[in-house]
C-alpha positions as CSV (number, residue, x, y, z in Angstrom):
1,X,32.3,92.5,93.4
2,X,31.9,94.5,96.4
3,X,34.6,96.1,98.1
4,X,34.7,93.8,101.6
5,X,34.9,91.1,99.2
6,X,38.0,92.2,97.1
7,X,39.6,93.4,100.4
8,X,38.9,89.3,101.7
9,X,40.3,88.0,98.6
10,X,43.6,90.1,98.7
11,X,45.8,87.7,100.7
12,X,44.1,84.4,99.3
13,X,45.2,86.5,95.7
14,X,49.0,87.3,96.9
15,X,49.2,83.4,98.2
16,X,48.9,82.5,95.1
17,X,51.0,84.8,93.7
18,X,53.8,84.1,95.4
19,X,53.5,80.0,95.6
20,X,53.9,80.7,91.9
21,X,56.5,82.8,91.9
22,X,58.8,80.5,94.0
23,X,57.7,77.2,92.5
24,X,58.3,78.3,88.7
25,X,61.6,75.8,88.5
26,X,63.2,77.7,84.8
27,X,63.3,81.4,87.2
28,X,65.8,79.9,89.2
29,X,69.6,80.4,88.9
30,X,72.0,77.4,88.5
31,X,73.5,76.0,91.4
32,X,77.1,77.3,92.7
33,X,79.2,74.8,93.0
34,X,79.5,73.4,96.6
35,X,82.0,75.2,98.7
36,X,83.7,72.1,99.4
37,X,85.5,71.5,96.2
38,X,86.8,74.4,95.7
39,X,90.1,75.9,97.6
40,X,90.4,78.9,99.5
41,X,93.2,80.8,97.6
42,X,96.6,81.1,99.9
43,X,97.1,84.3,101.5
44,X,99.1,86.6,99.6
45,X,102.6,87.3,101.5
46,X,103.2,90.2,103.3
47,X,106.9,91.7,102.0
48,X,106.9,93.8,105.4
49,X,106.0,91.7,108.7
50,X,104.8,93.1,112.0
51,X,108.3,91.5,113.2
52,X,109.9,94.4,110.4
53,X,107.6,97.2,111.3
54,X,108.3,96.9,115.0
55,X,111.8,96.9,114.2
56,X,111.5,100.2,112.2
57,X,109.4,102.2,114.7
58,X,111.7,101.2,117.3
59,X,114.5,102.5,115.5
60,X,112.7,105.9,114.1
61,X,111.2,105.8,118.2
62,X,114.7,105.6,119.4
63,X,116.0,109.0,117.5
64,X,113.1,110.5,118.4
65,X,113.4,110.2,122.2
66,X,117.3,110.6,121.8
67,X,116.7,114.0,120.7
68,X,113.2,114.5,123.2
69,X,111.2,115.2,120.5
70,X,107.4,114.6,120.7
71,X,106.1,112.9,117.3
72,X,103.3,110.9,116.1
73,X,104.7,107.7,113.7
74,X,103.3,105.4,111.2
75,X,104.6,102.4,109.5
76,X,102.6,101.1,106.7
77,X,103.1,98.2,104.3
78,X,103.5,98.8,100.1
79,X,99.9,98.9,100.2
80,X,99.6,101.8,102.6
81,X,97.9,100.0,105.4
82,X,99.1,101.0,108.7
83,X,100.9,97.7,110.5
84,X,102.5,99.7,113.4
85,X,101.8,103.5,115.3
86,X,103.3,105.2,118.2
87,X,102.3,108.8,119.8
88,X,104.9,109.6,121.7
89,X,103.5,112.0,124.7
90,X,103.2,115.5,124.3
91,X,102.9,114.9,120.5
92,X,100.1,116.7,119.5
93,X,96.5,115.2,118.0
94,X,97.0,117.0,114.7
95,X,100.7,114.9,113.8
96,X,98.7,111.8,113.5
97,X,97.0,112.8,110.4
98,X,100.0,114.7,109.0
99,X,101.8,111.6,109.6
100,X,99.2,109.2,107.9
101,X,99.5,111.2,105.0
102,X,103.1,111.5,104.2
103,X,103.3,107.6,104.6
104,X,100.4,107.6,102.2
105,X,102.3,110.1,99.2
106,X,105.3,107.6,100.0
107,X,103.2,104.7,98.8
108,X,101.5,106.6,96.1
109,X,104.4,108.4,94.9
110,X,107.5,105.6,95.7
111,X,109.4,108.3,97.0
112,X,110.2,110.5,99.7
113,X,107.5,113.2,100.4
114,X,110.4,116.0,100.3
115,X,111.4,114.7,97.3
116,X,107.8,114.7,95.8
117,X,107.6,118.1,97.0
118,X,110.6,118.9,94.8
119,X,109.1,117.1,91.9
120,X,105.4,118.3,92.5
121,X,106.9,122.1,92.2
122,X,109.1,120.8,88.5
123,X,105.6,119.3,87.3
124,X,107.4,116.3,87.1
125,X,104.7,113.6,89.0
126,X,101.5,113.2,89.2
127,X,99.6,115.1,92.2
128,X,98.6,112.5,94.8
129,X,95.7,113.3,96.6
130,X,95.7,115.2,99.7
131,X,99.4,114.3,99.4
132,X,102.3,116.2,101.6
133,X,104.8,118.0,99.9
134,X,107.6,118.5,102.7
135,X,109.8,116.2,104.4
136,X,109.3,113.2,106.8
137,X,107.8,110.6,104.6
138,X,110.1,107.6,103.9
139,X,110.2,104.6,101.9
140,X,111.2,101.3,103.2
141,X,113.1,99.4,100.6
142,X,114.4,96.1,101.1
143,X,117.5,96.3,98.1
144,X,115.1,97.4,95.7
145,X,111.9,96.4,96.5
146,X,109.4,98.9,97.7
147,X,107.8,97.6,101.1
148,X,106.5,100.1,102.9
149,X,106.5,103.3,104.4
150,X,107.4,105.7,107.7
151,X,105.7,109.0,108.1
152,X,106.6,111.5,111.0
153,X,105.0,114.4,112.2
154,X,105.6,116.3,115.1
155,X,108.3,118.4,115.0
156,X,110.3,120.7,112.1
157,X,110.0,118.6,108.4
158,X,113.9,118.5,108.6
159,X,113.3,116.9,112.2
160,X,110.5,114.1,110.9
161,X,112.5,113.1,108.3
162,X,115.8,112.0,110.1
163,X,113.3,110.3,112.4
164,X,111.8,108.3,109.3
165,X,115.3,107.6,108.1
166,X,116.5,106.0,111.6
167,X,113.2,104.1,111.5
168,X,113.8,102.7,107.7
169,X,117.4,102.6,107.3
170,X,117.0,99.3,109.6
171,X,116.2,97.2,106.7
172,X,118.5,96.0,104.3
């Protein structure tokens, strides 16, 4: 066979390939079942609403601009996704992040990020990850139920955390 020839024959070769391939009945998987008769499952319920969250970043707003203080602040869910955030202005860029992360060693650690720091120095927790070890990190506990957290940046630790308190202490 000459070369012109087995170049020609190529495709007719890789038809025939793959006409085999996909008619071959035992390769296939089973069938999922149809889509129809099976429910979706409910949404799982959020312990902190929007309704909640706006209610605590008004409140943690409120002492800040009492005492003209320029913060960045985050209120997350038990999860540690962010639900509501306010830059006040003149807060600078770098309080977001700072704030993102103390509401994120509140979820991981259930606690407050000054007392976190306290523990992180007794080697009495577990290091969270690129977690913040001074003040302004809050929980939000409904009795006691964990359901989310406030983290403020922006101004002294001492400062961010009476901020986070004003915001969370709204929810009994």
């Amino acid at each position: 066979m000459t070369r012109s020839t087995s170049v020609r024959l190529m495709p007719a070769l890789l038809l025939v390939g793959v006409i085999g391939f996909t008619a071959s009945p035992q390769a296939q998987a089973p069938a999922a079942p149809a889509a129809a008769t099976q429910k979706p499952a409910p949404p799982a319920p959020q312990a902190l609403s929007y309704e909640m969250a706006v209610q605590v970043i008004d409140a943690a707003e409120a002492e800040a601009r009492k005492n003209n203080w320029n913060v960045t602040i985050v209120v997350t869910d038990a999860a540690g996704t962010p639900v509501v955030l306010r830059r006040i202005t003149g807060a600078s860029a770098r309080s977001y992040d700072i704030a993102m992360r103390k509401a994120a060693t509140v979820v991981a650690a259930k606690m407050t990020t000054a007392e976190y720091g306290a523990k992180m120095k007794e080697k009495a927790v577990t290091e969270v990850p690129n977690g913040i070890t001074f003040a302004g990190g809050v929980p939000i506990m409904r009795g006691e139920e964990f359901i989310g957290a406030v983290g403020t940046s922006g101004v002294t630790a001492a400062q961010d955390e009476i901020i986070s308190k004003a915001g969370a202490g709204v929810i009994k």
